[in-house]
C-alpha positions as CSV (number, residue, x, y, z in Angstrom):
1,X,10.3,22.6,-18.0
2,X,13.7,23.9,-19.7
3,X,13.6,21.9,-23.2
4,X,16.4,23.3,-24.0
5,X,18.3,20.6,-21.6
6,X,16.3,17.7,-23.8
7,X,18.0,15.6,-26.5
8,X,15.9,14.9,-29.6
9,X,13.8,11.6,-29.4
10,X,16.4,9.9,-31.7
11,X,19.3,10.7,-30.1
12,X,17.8,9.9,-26.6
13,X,16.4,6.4,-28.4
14,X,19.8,5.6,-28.9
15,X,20.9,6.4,-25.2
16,X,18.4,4.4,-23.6
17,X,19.4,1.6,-26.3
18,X,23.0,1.4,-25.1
19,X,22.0,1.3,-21.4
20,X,19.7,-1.5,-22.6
21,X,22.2,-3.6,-23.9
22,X,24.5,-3.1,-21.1
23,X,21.8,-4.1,-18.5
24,X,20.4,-7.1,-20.7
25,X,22.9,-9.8,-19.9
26,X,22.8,-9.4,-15.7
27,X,20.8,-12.5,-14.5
28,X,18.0,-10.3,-12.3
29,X,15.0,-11.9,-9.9
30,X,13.4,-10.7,-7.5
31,X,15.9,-10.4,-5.1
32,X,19.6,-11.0,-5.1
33,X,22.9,-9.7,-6.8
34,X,21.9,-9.1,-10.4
35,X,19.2,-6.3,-9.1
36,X,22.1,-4.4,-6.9
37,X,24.2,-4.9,-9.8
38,X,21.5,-3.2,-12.4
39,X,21.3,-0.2,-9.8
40,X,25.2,-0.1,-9.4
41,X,24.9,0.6,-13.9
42,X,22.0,3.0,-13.4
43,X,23.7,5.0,-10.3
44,X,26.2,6.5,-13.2
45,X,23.7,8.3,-14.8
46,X,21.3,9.1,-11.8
47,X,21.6,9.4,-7.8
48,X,19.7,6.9,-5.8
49,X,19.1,6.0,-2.9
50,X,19.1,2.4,-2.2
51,X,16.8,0.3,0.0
52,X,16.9,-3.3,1.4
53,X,13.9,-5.1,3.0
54,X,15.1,-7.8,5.1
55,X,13.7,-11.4,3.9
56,X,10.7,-11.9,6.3
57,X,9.7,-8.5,6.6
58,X,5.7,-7.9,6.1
59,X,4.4,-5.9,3.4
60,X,0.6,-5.6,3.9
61,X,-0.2,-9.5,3.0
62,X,2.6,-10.2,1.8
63,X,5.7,-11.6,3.3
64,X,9.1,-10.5,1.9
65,X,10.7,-14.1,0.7
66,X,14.3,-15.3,1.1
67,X,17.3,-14.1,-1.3
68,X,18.2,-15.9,-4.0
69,X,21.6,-15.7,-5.9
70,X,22.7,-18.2,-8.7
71,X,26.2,-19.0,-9.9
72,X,26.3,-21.5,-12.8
73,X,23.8,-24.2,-14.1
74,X,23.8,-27.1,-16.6
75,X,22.5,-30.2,-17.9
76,X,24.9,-32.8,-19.0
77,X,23.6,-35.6,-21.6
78,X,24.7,-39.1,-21.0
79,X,27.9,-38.9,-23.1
80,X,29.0,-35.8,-20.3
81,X,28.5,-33.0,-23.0
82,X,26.1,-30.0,-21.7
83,X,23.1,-29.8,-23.8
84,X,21.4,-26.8,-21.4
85,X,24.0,-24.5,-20.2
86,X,23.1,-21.5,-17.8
87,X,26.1,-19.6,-19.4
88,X,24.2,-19.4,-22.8
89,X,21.5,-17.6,-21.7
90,X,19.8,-16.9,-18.1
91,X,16.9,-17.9,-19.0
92,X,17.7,-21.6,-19.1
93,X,17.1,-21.7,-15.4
94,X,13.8,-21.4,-13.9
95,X,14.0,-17.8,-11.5
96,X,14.4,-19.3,-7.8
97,X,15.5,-22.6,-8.6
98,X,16.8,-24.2,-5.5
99,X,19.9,-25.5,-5.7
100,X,20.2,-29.5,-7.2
101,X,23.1,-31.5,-8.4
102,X,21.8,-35.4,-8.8
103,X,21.4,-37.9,-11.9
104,X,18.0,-38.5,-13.1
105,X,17.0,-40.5,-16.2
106,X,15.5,-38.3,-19.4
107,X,12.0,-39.2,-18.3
108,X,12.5,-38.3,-14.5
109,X,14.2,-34.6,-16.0
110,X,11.1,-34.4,-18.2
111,X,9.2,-33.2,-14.9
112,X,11.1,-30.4,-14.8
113,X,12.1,-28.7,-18.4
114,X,9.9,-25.9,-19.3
115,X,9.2,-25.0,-23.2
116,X,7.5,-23.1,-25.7
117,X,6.1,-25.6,-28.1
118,X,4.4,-22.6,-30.5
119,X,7.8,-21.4,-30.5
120,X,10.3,-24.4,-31.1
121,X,13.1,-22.5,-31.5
122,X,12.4,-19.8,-28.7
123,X,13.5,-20.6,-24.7
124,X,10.9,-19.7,-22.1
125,X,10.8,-17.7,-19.2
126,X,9.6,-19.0,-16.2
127,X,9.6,-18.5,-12.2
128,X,9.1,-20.0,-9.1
129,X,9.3,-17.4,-6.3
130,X,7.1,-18.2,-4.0
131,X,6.5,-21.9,-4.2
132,X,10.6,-23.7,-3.7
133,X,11.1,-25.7,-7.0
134,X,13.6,-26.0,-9.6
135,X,13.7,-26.3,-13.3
136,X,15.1,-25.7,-16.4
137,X,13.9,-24.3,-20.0
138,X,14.7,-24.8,-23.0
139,X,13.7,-24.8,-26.6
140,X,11.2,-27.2,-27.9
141,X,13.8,-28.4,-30.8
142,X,16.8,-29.2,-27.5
143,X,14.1,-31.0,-26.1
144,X,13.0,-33.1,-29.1
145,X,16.8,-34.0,-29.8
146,X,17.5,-35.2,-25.9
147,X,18.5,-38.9,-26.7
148,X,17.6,-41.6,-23.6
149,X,19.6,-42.2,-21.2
150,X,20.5,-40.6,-17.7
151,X,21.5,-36.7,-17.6
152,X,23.4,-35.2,-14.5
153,X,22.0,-31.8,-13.9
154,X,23.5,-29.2,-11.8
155,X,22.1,-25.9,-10.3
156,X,24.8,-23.6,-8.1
157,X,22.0,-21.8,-6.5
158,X,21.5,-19.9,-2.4
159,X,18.3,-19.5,-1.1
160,X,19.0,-18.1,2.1
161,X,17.8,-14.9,4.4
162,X,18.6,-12.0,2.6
163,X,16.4,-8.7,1.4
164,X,15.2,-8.1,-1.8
165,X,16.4,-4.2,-3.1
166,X,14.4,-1.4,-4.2
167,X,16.0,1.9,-5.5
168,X,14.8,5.4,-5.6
169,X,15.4,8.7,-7.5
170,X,14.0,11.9,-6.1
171,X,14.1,15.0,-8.7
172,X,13.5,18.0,-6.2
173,X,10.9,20.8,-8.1
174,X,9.7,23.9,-6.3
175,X,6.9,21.8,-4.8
176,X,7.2,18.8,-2.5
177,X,3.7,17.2,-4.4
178,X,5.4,14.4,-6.4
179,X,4.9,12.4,-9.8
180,X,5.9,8.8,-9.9
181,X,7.6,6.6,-12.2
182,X,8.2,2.9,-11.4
183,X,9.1,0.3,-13.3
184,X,10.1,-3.1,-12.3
185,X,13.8,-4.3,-12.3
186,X,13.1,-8.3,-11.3
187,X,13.3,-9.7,-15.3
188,X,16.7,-11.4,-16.6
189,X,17.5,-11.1,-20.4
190,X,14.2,-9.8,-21.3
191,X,14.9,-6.7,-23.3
192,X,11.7,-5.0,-24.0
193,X,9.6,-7.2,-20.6
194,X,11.1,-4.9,-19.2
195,X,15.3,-3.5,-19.8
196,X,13.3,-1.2,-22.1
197,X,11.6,-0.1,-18.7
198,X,14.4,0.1,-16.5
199,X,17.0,2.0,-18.8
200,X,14.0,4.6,-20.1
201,X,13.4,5.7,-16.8
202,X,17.1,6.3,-15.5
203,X,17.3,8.5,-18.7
204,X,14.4,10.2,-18.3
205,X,15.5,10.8,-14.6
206,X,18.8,12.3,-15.8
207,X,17.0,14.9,-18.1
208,X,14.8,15.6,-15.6
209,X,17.5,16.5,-12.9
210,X,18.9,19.1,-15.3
211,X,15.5,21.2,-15.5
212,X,13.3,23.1,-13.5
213,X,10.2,21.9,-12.4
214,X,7.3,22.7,-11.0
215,X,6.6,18.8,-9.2
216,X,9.0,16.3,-7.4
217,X,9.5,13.4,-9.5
218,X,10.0,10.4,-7.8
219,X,12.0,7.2,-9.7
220,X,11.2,3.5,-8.0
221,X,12.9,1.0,-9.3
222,X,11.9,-2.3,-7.7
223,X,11.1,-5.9,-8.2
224,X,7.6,-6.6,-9.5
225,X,4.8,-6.8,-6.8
226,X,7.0,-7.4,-3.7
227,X,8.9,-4.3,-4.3
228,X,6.0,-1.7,-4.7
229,X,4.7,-4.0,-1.8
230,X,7.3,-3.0,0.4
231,X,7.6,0.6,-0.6
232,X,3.8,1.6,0.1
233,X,3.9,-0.2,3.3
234,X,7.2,1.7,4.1
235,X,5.8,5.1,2.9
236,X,2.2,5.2,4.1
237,X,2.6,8.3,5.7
238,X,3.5,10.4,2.8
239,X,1.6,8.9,0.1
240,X,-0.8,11.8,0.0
241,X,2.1,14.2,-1.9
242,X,1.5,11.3,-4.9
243,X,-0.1,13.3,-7.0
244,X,0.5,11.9,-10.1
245,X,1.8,8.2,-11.5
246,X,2.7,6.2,-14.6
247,X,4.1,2.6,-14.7
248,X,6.7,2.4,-17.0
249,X,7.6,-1.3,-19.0
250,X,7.5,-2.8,-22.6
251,X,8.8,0.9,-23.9
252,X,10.8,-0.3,-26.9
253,X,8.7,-2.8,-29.1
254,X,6.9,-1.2,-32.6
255,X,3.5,-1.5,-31.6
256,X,1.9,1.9,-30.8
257,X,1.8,3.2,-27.4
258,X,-0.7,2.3,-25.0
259,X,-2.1,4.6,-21.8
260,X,-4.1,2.3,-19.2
261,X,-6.0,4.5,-16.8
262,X,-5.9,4.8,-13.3
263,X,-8.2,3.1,-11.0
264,X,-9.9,6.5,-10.8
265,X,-10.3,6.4,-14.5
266,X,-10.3,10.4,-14.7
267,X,-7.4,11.4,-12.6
268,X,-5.4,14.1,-13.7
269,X,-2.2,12.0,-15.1
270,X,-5.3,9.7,-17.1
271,X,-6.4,12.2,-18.7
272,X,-3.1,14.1,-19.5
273,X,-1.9,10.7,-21.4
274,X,-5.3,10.9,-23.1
275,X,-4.3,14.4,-24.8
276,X,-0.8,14.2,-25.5
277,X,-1.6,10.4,-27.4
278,X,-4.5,12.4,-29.4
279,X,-2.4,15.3,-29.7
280,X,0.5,13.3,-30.8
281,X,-1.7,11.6,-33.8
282,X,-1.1,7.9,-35.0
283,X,-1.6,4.5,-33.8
284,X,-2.5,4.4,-29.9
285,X,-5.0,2.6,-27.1
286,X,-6.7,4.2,-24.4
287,X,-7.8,1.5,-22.0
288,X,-9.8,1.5,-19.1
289,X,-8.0,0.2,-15.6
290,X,-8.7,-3.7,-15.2
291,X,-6.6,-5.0,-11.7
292,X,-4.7,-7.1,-14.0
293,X,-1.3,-6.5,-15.5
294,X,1.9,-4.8,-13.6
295,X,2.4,-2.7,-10.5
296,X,-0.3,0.0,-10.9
297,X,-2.6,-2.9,-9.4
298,X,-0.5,-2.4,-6.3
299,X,-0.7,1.4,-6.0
300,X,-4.5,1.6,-7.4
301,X,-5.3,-1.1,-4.7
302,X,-8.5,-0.3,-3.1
303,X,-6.7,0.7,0.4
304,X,-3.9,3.0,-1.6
305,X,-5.7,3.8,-4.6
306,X,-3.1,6.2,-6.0
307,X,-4.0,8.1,-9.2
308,X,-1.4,5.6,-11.2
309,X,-1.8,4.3,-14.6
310,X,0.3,3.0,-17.0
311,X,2.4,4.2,-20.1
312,X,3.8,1.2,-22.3
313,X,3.8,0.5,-26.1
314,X,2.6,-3.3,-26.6
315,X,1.5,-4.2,-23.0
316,X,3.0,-7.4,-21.3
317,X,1.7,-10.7,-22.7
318,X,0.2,-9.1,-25.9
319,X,3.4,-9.5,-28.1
320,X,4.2,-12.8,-29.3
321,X,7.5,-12.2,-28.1
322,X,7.0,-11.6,-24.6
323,X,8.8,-13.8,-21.6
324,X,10.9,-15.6,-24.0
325,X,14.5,-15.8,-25.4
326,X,12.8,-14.0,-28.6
327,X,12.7,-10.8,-26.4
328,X,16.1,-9.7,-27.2
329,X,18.1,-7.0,-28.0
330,X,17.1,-7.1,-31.6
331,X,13.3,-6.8,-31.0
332,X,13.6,-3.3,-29.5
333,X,14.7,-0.6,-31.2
334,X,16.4,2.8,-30.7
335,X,13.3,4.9,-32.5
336,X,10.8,3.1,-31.0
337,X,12.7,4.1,-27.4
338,X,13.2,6.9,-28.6
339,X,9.3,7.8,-29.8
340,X,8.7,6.6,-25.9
341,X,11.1,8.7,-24.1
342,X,9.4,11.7,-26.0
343,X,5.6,10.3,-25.2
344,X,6.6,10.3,-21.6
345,X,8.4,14.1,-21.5
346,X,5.2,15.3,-23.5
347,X,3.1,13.5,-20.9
348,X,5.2,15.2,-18.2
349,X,5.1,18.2,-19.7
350,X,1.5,18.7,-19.6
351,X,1.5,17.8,-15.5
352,X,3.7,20.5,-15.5
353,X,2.4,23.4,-17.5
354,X,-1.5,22.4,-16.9
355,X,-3.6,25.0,-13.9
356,X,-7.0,26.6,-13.6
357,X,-7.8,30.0,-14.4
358,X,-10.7,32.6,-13.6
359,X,-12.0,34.6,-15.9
360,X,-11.9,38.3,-14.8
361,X,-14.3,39.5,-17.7
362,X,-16.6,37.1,-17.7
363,X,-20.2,38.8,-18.6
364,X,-20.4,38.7,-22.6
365,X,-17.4,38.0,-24.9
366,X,-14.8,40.3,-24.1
367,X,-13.1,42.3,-27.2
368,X,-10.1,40.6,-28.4
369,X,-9.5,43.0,-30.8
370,X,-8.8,46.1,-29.0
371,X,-6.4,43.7,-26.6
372,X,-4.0,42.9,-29.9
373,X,-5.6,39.2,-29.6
374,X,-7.8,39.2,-32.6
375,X,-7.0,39.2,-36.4
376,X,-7.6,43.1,-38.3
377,X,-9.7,40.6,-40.8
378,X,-12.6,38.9,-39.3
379,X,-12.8,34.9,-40.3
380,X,-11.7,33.0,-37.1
381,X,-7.8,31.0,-36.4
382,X,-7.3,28.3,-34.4
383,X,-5.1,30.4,-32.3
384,X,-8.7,32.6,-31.8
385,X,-10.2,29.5,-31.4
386,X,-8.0,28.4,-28.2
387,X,-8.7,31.9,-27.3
388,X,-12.7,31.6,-26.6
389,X,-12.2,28.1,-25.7
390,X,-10.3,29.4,-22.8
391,X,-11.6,32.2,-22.1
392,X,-15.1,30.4,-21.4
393,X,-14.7,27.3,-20.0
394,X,-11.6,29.2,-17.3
395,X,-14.9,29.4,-14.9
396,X,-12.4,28.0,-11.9
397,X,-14.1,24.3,-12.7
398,X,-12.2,23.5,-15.7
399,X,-8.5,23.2,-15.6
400,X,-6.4,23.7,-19.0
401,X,-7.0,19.4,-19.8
402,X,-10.2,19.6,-19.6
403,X,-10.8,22.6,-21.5
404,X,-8.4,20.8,-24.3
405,X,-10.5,17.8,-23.9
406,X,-13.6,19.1,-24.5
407,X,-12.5,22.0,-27.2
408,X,-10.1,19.4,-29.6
409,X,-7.5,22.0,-29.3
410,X,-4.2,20.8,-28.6
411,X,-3.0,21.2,-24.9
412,X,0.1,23.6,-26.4
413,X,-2.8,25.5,-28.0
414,X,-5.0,26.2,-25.1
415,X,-1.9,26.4,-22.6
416,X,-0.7,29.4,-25.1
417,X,-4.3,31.0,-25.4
418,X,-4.3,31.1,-20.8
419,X,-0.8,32.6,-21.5
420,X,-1.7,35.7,-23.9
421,X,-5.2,36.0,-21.6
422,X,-3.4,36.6,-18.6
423,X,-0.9,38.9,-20.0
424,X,-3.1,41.2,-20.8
425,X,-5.5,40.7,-17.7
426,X,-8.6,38.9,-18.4
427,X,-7.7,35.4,-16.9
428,X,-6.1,35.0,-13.3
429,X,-4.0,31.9,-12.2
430,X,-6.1,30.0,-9.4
């Protein structure tokens, strides 16, 4: 990897900020106009290439569902005024609301308003994709102050045969073996659940195009479930060049970062995110891979089982501000971004840079010393240390992780260590 062609964390934190706040306002679901207007704002600062996967379509057990689009909602009171208005925020509107204009008396609307009653003065975030139903939401305090009477309630919504749209980057390296990075683009004005997501990745893929690399790195943007969905059943073929795979949301909050492993628990990219967080120092969780959470339950399904984990900072559901209107573009914050952006280039780094060696000089210790790889005063460095660590654990079995893992060394440590062995011949690249 050229670093060179790398920003420093802060200045990337506050890239990925301003493509956060210019995404946060679209109105996105699962499907419709919002998501090919999100990839219309990313397509500036990477090429993709664009998919759409015609409503009805199968993916595995799942059936693609029809396209929704939404215009303008409201709820009038009975003096006429608009107490709930869709142009205040998008997330007044439960996602796939079919469309509805009728009078209903306060206790008839009650059936459909959606709060959070923890959080009086926060507005929920709710869905109905695959069950047709319609709904508002609304803080707990607008709810409390609804006087009787009979409200008019309107919502300018399609639900129609469509697609739903998936987007993907490919970075080309010298190998056609790829890493994937998706992240899910189906959220309205939810910065950190998951803008956060969406505008670290299209970063990341613009650094990335600008370096060489060893892997292809490929960039799926899609809507949660459906869209991974749709693009494994579309891709079966050539999922065996996946060598690699992080899920990418909830990047921007303060809460350390958090690596969830693979369904394989000890593939190559777990174990990499392992090192770099324990390399890295600080607050951070390891977790073991439960099929709960985001997409990496579709690509470590039992019939894909992709070496995918995922990379996030608080995870989904575990901040108190998560799938509400508290989730804005206050709660994130450039450093944290930024912190992120680096975590995920140090991560990628390591997949690039780790390999196996042989050791040619195996029998005994061989002598540093004469090589110009030992000190002239006996009394042991950790650069010696990284030296013997390699040089006797490079058996062909262990690859450079693993002999980080089991040494403490730091990756850049051992990875320098293979470096000064082979240069002067007693390790060869396997």
């Amino acid at each position: 990897m050229d670093w060179e062609a790398v920003p420093a964390a802060a200045a990337a934190g506050r890239e990925i900020h301003e493509l956060l706040v210019e995404l946060y306002p679209i109105c996105r679901s699962i499907s419709g106009d919002g998501v090919r207007a999100t990839f219309d704002m990313l397509a500036r600062l990477v090429s993709l290439e664009i998919t759409e996967v015609p409503s009805g379509s199968a993916a595995f057990d799942w059936t693609v569902p029809r396209e929704w689009n939404i215009r303008d909602a409201w709820i009038a009171g009975p003096d006429g005024e608009r107490v709930v208005d869709f142009r205040d925020s998008n997330l007044h509107v439960v996602g796939y609301s079919t469309p509805v204009r009728r009078r209903l008396s306060l206790e008839e609307l009650r059936n459909h308003l959606h709060t959070h009653p923890e959080r009086p003065d926060w507005i929920p975030f709710r869905t109905s994709y695959y069950n047709e139903n319609w709904g508002f939401c609304l803080s707990q305090r607008q709810l409390d102050a609804l006087p009787e009477g009979d409200y008019e309630v309107c919502i300018d919504s399609t639900l129609s045969d469509g697609s739903i749209t998936y987007a993907e980057a490919v970075i080309p390296g010298r190998h056609e073996d790829e890493v994937l990075i998706s992240t899910y683009s189906c959220h309205p004005s939810l910065a950190n659940d998951n803008c956060s997501g969406i505008a670290l990745v299209a970063v990341l893929g613009r650094y990335l195009s600008r370096m060489r690399l060893r892997y292809t790195y490929r960039l799926l943007f899609s809507p949660g479930s459906i869209g991974p969905l749709s693009w494994l059943a579309a891709n079966e073929g050539t999922l065996h060049r996946i060598k690699h795979g992080l899920v990418a949301s909830c990047v921007g909050d303060p809460g350390g970062p958090t690596s969830k492993r693979s369904r394989r628990g000890t593939a190559e990219i777990d174990r990499a995110a392992a090192v770099v967080l324990r390399d890295r120092g600080g607050d951070h969780a390891i977790r073991d891979f439960v099929p709960l959470g985001g997409d990496e339950r579709q690509f470590c399904s039992p019939g894909i089982d992709l070496p995918v984990g995922a990379l996030s900072r608080t995870p989904a559901d575990e901040f108190a501000e998560y799938h509400s209107s508290a989730d804005d573009t206050g709660f994130v914050k450039a450093e944290f971004l930024g912190d992120s952006f680096d975590l995920y280039l140090s991560v990628i780094d390591v997949l690039e840079r780790n390999a196996r060696y042989e050791n040619l000089n195996p029998k005994g210790e061989p002598q540093l010393g004469k090589r110009g790889l030992y000190r002239g005063i006996a009394g042991g460095s950790n650069r010696e240390v990284a030296l013997l660590w390699a040089l006797n654990l490079s058996d062909g079995d262990h690859d450079l992780l693993a002999i980080a893992d089991r040494s403490g060394q730091s990756f850049s440590s051992i990875r320098a260590a293979a470096d000064a062995l082979e240069a002067v011949g007693l390790l060869r690249l396997l």
